[in-house]
GUTIMI-152012 format. One line per 4 residues: number of its first residue (from 1); their letters; for each residue x, y, z of C-alpha. Coordinates in Angstrom, 1 decimal. Layout:
# GUTIMI-152012
NUM	A	X/Y/Z | ...
END
This chain:
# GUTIMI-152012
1	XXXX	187.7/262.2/66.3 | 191.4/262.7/66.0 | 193.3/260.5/68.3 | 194.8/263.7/69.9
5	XXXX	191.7/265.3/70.7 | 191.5/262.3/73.4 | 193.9/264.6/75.7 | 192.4/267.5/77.6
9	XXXX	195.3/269.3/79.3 | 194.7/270.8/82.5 | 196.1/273.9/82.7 | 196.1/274.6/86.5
13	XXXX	198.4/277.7/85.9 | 197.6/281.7/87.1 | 198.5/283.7/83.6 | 197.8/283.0/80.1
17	XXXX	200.9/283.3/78.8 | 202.1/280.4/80.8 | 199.0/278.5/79.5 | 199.7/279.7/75.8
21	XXXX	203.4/278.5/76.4 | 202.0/274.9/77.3 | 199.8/275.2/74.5 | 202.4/276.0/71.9
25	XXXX	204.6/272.4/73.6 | 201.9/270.5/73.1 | 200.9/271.8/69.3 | 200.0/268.8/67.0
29	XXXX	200.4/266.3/69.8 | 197.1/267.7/72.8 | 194.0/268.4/71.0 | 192.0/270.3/73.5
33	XXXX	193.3/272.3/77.0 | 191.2/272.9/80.0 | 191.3/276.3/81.1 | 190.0/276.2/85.0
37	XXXX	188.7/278.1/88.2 | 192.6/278.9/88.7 | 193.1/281.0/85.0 | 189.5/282.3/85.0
41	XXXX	189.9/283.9/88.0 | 193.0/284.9/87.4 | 192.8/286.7/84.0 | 189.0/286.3/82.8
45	XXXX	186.9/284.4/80.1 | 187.1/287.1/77.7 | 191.1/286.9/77.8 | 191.5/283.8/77.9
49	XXXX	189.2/282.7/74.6 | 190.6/285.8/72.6 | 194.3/284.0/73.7 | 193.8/280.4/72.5
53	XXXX	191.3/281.0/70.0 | 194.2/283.1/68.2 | 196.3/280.1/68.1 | 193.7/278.0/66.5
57	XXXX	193.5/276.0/70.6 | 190.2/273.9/71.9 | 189.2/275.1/74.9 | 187.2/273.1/78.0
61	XXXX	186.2/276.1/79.6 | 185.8/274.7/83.1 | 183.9/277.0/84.7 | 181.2/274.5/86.4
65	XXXX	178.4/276.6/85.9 | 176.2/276.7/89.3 | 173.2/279.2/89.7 | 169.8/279.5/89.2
69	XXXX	168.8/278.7/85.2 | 168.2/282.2/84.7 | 172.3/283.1/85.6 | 173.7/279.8/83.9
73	XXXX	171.6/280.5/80.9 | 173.3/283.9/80.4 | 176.6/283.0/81.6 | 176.8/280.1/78.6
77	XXXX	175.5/282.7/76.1 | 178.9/284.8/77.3 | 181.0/282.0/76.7 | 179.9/279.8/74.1
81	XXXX	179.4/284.0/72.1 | 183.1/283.6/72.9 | 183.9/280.2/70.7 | 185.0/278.3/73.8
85	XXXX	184.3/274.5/72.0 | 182.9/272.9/74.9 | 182.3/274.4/78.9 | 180.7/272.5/81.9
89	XXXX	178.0/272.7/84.2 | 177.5/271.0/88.2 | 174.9/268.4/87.0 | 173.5/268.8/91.3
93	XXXX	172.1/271.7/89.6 | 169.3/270.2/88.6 | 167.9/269.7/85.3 | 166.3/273.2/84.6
97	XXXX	169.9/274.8/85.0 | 171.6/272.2/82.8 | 168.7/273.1/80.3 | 169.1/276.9/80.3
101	XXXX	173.1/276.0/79.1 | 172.1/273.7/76.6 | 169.7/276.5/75.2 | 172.3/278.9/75.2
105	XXXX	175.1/277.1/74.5 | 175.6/278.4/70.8 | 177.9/275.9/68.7 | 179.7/275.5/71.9
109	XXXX	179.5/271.4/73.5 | 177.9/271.2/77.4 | 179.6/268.5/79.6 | 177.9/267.7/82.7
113	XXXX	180.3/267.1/86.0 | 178.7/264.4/88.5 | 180.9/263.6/91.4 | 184.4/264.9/92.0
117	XXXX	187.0/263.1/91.7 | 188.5/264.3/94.9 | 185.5/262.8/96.8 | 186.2/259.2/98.5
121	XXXX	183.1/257.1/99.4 | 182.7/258.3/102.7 | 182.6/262.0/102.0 | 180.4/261.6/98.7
125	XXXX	177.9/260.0/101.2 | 178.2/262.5/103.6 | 177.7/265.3/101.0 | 175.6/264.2/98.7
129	XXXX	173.6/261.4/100.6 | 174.1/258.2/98.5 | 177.2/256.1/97.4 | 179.3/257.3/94.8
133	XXXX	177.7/255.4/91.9 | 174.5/255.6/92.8 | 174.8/259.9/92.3 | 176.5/259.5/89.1
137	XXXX	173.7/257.4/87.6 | 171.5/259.9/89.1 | 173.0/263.0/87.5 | 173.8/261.4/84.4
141	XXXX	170.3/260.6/84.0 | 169.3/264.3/84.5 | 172.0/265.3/81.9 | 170.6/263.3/79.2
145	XXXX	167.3/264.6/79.9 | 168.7/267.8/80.2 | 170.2/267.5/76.7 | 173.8/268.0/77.2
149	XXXX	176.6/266.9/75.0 | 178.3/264.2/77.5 | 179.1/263.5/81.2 | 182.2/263.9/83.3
153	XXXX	183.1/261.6/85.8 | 185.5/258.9/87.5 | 187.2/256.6/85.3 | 185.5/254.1/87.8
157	XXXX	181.9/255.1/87.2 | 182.4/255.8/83.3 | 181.8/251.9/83.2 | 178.7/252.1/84.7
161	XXXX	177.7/255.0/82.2 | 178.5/253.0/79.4 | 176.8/249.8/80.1 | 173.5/252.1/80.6
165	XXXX	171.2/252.1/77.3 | 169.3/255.2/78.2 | 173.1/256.9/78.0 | 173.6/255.7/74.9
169	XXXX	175.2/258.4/73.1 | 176.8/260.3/75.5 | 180.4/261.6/75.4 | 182.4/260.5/78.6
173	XXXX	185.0/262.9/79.8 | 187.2/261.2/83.2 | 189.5/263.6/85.1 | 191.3/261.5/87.4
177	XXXX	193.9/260.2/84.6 | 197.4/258.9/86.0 | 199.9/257.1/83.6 | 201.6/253.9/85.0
181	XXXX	203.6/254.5/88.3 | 202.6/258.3/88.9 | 201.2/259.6/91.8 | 197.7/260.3/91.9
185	XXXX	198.1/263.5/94.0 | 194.3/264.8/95.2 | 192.3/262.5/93.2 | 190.8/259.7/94.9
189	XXXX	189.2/257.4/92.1 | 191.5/257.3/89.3 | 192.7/255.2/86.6 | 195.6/254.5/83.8
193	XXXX	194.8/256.5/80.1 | 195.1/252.6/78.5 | 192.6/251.5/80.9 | 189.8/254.1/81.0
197	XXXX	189.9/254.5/77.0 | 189.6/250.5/76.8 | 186.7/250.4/79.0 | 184.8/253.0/76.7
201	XXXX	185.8/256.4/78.1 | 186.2/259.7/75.1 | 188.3/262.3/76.8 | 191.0/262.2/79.3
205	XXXX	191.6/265.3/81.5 | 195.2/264.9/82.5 | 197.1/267.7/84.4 | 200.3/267.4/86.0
209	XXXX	201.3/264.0/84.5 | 202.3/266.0/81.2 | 202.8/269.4/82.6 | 204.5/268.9/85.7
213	XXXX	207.5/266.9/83.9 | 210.6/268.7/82.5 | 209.6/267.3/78.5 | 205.8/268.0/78.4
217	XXXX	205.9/266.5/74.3 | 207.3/263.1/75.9 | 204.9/262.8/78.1 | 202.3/263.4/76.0
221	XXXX	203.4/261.4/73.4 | 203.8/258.6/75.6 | 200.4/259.1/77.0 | 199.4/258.8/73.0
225	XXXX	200.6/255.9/73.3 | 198.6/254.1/76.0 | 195.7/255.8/74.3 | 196.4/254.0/70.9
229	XXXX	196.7/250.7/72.5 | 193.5/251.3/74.5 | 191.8/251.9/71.7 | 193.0/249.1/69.4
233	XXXX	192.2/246.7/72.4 | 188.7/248.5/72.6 | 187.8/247.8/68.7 | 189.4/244.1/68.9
237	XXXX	186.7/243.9/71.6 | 183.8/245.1/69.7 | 185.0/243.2/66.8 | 184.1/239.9/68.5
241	XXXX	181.4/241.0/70.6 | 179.5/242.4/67.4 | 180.3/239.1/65.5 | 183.2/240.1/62.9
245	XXXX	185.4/237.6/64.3 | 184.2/233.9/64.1 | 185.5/230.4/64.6 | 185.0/227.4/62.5
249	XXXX	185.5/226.8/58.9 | 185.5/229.1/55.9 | 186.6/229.4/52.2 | 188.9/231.9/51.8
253	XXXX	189.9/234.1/48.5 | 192.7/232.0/47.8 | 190.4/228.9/47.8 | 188.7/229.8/44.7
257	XXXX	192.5/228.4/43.3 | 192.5/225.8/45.6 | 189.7/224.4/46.3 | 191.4/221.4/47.4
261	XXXX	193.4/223.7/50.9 | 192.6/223.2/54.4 | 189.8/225.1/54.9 | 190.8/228.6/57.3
265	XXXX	189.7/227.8/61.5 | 188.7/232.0/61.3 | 186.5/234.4/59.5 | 187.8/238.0/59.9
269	XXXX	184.9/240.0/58.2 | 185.4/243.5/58.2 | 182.2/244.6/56.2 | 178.7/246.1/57.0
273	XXXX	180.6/247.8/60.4 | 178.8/249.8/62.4 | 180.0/253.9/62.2 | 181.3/253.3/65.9
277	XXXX	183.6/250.8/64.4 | 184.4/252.5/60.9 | 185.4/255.8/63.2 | 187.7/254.2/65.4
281	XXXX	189.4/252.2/62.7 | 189.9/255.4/60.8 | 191.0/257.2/63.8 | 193.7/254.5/64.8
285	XXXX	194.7/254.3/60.5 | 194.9/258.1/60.6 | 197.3/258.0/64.1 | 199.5/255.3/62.5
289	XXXX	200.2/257.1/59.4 | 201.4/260.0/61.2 | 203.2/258.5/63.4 | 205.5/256.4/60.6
293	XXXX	205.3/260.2/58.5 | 203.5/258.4/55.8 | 203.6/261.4/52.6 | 200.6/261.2/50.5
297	XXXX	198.5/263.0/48.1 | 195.6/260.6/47.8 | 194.3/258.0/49.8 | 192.3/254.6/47.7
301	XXXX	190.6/252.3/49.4 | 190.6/248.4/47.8 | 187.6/247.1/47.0 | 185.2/246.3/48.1
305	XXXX	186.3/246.0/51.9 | 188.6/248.9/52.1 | 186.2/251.4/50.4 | 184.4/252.1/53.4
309	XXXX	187.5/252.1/55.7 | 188.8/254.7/53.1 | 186.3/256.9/53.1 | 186.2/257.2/56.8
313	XXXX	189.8/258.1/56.8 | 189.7/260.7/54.5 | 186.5/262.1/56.1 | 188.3/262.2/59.4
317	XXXX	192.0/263.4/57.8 | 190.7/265.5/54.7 | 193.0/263.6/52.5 | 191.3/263.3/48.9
321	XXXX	190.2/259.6/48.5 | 190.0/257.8/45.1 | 187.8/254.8/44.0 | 189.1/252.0/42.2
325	XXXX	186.5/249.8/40.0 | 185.9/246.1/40.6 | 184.6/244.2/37.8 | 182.4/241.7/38.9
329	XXXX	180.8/240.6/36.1 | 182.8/237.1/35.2 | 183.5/234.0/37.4 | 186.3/236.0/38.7
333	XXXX	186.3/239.4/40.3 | 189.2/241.5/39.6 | 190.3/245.1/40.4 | 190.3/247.4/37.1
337	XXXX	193.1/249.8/36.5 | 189.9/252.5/36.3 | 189.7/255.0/38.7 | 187.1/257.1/40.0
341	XXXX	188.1/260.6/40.5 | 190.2/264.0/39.8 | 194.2/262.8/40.3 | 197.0/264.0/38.3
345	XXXX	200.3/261.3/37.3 | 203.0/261.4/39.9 | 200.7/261.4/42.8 | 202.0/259.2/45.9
349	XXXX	199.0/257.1/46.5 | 198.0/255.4/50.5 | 196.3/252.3/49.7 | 194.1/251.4/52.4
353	XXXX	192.3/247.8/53.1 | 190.3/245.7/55.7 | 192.9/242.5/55.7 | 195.6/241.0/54.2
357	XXXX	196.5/237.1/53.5 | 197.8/236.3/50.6 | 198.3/239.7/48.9 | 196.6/238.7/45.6
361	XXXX	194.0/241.3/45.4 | 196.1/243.9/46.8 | 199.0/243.3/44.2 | 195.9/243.4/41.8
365	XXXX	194.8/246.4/42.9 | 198.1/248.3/43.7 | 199.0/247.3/39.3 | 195.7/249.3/38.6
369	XXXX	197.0/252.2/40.6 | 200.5/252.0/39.0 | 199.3/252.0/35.7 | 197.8/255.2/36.4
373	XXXX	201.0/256.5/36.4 | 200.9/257.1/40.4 | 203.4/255.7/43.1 | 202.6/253.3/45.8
377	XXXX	204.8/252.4/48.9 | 202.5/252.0/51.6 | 199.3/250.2/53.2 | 197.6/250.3/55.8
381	XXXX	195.3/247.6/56.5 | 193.3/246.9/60.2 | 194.4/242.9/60.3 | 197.4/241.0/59.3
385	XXXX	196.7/237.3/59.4 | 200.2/236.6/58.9 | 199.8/234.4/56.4 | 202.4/235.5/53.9
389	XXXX	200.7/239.1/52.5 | 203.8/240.8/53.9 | 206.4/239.1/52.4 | 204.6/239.3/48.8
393	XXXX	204.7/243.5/49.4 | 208.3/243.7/50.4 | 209.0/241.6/47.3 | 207.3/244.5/45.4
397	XXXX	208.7/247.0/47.5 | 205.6/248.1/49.5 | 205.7/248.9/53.0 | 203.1/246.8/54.5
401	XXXX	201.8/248.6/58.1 | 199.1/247.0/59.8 | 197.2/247.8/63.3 | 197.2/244.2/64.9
405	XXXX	198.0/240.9/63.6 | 196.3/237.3/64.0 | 198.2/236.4/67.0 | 198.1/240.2/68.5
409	XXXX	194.3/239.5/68.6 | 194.3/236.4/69.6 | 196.3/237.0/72.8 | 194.1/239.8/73.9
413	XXXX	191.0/237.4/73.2 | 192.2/235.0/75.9 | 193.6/237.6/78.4 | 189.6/239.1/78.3
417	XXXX	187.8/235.8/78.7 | 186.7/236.1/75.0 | 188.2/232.3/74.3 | 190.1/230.0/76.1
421	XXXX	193.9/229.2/75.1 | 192.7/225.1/73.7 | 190.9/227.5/70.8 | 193.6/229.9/70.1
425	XXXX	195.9/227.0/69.4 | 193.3/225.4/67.9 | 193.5/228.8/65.1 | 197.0/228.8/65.3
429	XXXX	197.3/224.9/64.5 | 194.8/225.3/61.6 | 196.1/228.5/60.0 | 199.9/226.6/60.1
433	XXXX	198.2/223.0/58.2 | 196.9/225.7/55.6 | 200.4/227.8/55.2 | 202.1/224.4/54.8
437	XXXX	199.5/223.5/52.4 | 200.2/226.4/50.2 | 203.9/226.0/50.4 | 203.8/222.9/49.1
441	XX	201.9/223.7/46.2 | 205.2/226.9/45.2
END
């Protein structure tokens, strides 16, 4: 998904013109608004769809659907007939009435809501007869057998949810969302948007921390933010856990010239990733190049490594994507100047790729490109190992832009209990003998 579509906007307003006004603030920067008890009541479904579906706007349709499976069942057929892209049911419903929704439910999504937010401990035991967690795995359980698209819960339970295999697969939506230093108003179990994205969480329902400030796009944006690091943090995370990060010692590219260099004290292999991975990576590539207003008419992925990596940006983006060819048939590999695809000369080309050291293969690469008669200025890659790649593309005048660097990763490795500091200096020591290494052989 879009990195945007991470922010659900509460609108808690009475008219939709107030809501559309919100809407039209927040264009390009809040992918989805939820449109609640408050506005439904106070205009109706069929007004409010028509409204946002004219501008193009995803709607949460919060209507928390609670009847007999006969009612919900026709109730989603009204709104999901209406294009609302996703709507809610009260999972204490039981699992026949979630059912009925997901029958009916058209090509809108079904989100289950557990245990409000608003509830502390003592008055979700008193209500609902169990501790607060203990009812969320409950109900989630009866979602997924119900069939719906994800859960909505706490921040502090989405944990829970997402440790769970029978969940597995389940998008989590948290209410309960307060950035840094806000006040967290009626909701009792809340968390920051950095820290419930980084623990696993999809959507973030967030209310008056954007629209009850006097610059709604700041806030916003700012709230971006803390989702963007969240989410780098949460993919450095399954990077290691899932084994693409390892210690030791390796051969790198650039000892197949010198054999003879102090062997590299990390492996950062970015290949054969899972699509969990491959989404988030194009998601956080795609959010960067925005950001920095990155113009291109083509996006090309170096191979072999950033093929993949390419092809899920431009599945995400809808950017056309061009493949280069590798010719692997001698003792050395090398990028061609051939390339695979429809382009015409001029074109601005994105080059996009998994790592960068050296810069060898990238210069290689961006040459073929260039001969093509296209222009080049930027890459993106995922890692930069610091290791002089970025100095060798400002020599050739490209802008090198990279999601995290050796040391970035590092430091977050150690502050999670992933390694202890004696091995990241241990890295650090070894990357420095090989960087002296290859200085003194310039």
């Amino acid at each position: 998904m879009r990195i945007q579509d991470r922010i659900i906007v509460a609108l808690d307003v009475n008219t939709v013109d107030v809501g559309l006004a919100i809407a039209e603030q927040l264009d390009g920067i809040a992918g989805i608004f939820k449109t609640g008890l408050q506005l439904i009541h106070g205009e109706g479904t069929p007004k409010i769809l028509e409204a946002f579906n004219r501008i193009r706007a995803k709607i949460l349709f919060d209507a928390k659907l609670h009847d007999i499976p006969n009612t919900v069942a026709q109730a989603a057929a009204q709104i999901s007939r209406q294009k609302a892209a996703m709507f809610n049911v009260m999972a204490s419903g039981g699992v026949d009435m979630m059912m009925a929704a997901v029958a009916n439910k058209g090509e809108s999504e079904v989100f289950a809501v557990t245990v409000l937010t608003s509830l502390d401990e003592e008055n979700a035991n008193l209500l609902l007869g169990g501790p607060t967690k203990v009812k969320v795995l409950q109900y989630a359980r009866d979602a997924k057998l119900a069939g719906v698209d994800g859960i909505i819960c706490s921040p502090l339970e989405a944990q829970l949810l997402l440790s769970r295999p029978e969940l597995r697969g389940m998008r989590i939506i948290t209410p309960g969302i307060r950035p840094s230093g806000s006040e967290s108003h009626d909701q009792k179990r809340t968390n920051t948007p950095y820290g419930a994205i980084l623990n696993g969480v999809d959507h973030l329902v967030i209310g008056r921390a954007i629209t009850g400030t006097p610059n709604m796009a700041e806030a916003a944006r700012n709230i971006l933010d803390e989702i963007e690091l969240g989410l780098l943090h949460r993919l450095l995370l399954m990077l290691f856990d899932q084994g693409h990060i390892k210690f030791g010692e390796f051969r790198l590219k650039l000892h197949d010239n010198h054999p003879e260099a102090p062997l590299s004290p990390i492996y950062i292999n970015l290949r054969e990733m899972s699509a969990e991975v491959l989404g988030l990576i194009a998601e956080l590539l795609l959010y960067k190049a925005e950001k920095l207003g990155l113009k291109r008419d083509c996006v090309i992925g170096i191979p072999k490594a950033g093929n993949p990596i390419a092809k899920a940006l431009c599945n995400l983006s809808g950017d056309r994507r061009l493949e280069m060819v590798k010719d692997e048939s001698g003792p050395k590999r090398r990028v061609t100047s051939e390339i695979k695809g429809r382009f015409n000369p001029g074109w601005k080309a994105l080059m996009v790729d998994d790592l960068i050291t050296k810069a060898d293969t990238k210069l290689e690469a961006i040459s073929g490109v260039k001969a093509n008669d296209m222009k080049v200025t930027d890459l993106l890659v995922v890692f930069d190992r610091e290791q002089g790649g970025g100095d060798a593309m400002k020599k050739e005048g490209i802008n090198l832009h990279s999601l995290t660097t050796l040391s970035e990763a590092l430091a977050l490795y150690v502050r999670q209990g992933r390694i202890d500091p004696k091995k990241r200096d241990q890295v650090q020591t070894g990357i420095q003998a090989l960087e002296d290494y290859m200085a003194s052989q310039t």
